[in-house]
C-alpha positions in Angstrom: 134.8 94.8 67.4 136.5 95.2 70.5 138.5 98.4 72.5 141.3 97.4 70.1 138.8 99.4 67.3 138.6 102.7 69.4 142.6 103.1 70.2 143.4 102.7 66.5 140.6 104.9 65.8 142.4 107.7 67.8 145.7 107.2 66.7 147.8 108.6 63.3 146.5 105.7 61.1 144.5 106.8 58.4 142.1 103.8 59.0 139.4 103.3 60.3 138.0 107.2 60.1 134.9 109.1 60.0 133.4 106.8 57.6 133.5 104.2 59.5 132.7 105.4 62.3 128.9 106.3 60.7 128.4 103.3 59.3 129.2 101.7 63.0 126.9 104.3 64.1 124.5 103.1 61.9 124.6 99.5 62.9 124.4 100.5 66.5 121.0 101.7 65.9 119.8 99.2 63.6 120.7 96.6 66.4 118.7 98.8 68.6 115.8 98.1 66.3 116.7 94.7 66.7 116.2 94.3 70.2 112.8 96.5 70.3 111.5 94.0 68.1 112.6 91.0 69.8 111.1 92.5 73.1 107.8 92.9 71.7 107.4 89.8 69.9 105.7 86.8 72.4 104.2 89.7 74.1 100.0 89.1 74.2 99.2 92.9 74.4 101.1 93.3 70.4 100.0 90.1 69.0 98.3 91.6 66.4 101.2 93.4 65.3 103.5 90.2 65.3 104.3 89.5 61.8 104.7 92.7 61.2 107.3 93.2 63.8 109.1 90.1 62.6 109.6 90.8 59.3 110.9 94.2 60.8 113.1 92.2 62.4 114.5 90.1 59.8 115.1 93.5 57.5 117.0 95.4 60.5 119.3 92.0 61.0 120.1 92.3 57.2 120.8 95.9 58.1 123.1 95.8 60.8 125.1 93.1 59.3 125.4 95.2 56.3 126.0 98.1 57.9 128.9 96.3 60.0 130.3 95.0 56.7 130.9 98.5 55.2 133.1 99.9 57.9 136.0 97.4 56.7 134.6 98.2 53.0 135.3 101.4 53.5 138.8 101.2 55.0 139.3 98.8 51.5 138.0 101.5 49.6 140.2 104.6 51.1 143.5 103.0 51.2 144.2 103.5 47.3 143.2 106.8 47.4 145.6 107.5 50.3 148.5 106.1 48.3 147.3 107.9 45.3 148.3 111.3 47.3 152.0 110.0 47.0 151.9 108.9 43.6 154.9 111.0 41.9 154.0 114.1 39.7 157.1 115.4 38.2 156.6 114.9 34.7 153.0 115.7 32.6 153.1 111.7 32.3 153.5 111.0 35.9 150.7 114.2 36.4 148.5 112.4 34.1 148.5 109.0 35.6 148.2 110.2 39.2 145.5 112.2 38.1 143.3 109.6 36.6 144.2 107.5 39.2 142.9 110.3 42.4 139.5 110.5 40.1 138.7 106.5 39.9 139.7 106.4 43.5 137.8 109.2 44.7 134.5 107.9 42.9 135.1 104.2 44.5 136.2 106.0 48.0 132.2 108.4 47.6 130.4 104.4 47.4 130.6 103.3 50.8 129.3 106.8 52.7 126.5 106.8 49.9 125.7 103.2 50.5 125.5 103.9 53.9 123.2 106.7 53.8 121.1 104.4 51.3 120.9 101.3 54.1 120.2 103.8 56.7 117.6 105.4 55.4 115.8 102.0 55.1 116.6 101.4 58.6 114.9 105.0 59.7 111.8 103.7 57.9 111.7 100.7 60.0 111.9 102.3 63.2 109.2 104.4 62.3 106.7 101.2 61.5 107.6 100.2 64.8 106.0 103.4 66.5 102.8 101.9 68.6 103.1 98.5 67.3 106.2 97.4 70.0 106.6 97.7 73.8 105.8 100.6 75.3 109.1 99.5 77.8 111.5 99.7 74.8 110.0 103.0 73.2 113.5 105.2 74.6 115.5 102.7 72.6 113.7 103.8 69.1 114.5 107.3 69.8 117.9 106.1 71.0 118.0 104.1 67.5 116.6 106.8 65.0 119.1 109.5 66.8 122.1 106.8 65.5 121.1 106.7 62.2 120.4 110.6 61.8 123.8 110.7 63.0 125.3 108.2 60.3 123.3 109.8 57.8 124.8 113.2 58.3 128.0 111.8 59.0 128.2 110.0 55.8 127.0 112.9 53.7 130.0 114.6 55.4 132.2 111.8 53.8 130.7 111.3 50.0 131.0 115.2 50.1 135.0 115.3 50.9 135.6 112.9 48.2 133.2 114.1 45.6 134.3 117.9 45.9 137.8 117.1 43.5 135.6 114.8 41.0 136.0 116.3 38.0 133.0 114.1 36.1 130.6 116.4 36.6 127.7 114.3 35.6 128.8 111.7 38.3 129.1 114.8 41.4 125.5 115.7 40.4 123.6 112.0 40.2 125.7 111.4 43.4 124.4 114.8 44.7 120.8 114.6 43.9 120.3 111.1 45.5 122.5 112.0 48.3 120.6 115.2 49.1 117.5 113.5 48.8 118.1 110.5 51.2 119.3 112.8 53.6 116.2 115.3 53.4 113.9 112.3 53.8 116.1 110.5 56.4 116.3 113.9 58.9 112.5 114.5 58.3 111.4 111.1 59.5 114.0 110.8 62.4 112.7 114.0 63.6 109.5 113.1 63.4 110.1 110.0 65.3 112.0 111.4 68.2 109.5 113.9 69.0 107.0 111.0 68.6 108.8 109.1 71.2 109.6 112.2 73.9 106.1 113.0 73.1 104.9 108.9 74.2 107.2 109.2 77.2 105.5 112.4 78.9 
């Protein structure tokens, strides 16, 4: 990931976008967990929170990897769906086959922003465990963590909503929906929770 990322991102090319952009977003603050944990652990005063905080740390480096991974997943994903806009539609067999070919690729273009808001949500729940059981010096870089992934969780509900909207399966729109809606309730609860924790510690 270099500058490279950010001047394609602003040009005409359809890739990378909005997608994934959160799930950057997302590993950003993951990696922020990262280092919180790696700040606290050797420390004397949180000894007694030590393994904890390391297997914190060995989820969250899943996590940001992951994370990471699904912003090129996601450009894989929405490239067939971009060229099935073009596909011709002149005749009812031309209409048929572009349309079944927009529904498969809008359901495999809805799996990245949903996996994203999936992995994040874990990620939120591990920054919360490390409220008051990590340095007290690194306690701004949770908040500055849990506002990333509130960010890439709303961001990403943005995207599986876009691409589910023209899905005509309507029992795929509403599992997607339900554990969609849920995640992201949950997710905004806890990160709100955790960033007035934080402000609160900081006073």
């Amino acid at each position: 990931m270099d500058f490279e990322f950010i001047e394609k991102l602003s040009s005409k090319s359809p890739t990378p976008g909005g997608g994934g952009v959160s799930a950057l977003i997302g590993s950003l603050g993951t990696a922020l967990g990262g280092m919180v944990c790696n700040l606290t652990i050797g420390k004397k005063k949180y000894e007694i929170y030590e393994e904890e905080v390391k297997e914190i740390l060995d989820e969250v480096t899943y996590i940001q990897k992951r994370l990471f991974d699904l912003i090129k997943e996601d450009e894989d994903n929405f490239i067939p769906l971009s060229k099935a806009y073009s596909l011709p539609s002149s005749t009812d067999e031309e209409k048929k086959i572009k349309k079944e070919t927009m529904q498969s690729c809008l359901k495999k273009a809805s799996e990245v922003p949903l996996e994203v808001i999936r992995i994040s949500n874990k990620a939120i729940k591990l920054h919360e465990r490390l409220l008051g059981k990590s340095t007290i010096l690194a306690i701004s870089d949770i908040g500055v963590g849990i506002q990333c992934l509130r960010a890439s969780v709303l961001s990403s509900k943005l995207n599986v909503i876009i691409n589910i909207k023209d899905i005509t399966d309507t029992n795929f729109v509403k599992k997607v929906e339900d554990e969609m809606n849920f995640l992201v309730d949950e997710s905004i609860k806890i990160c709100d929770r955790v960033y007035e924790e934080v402000l609160s510690s900081m006073k």
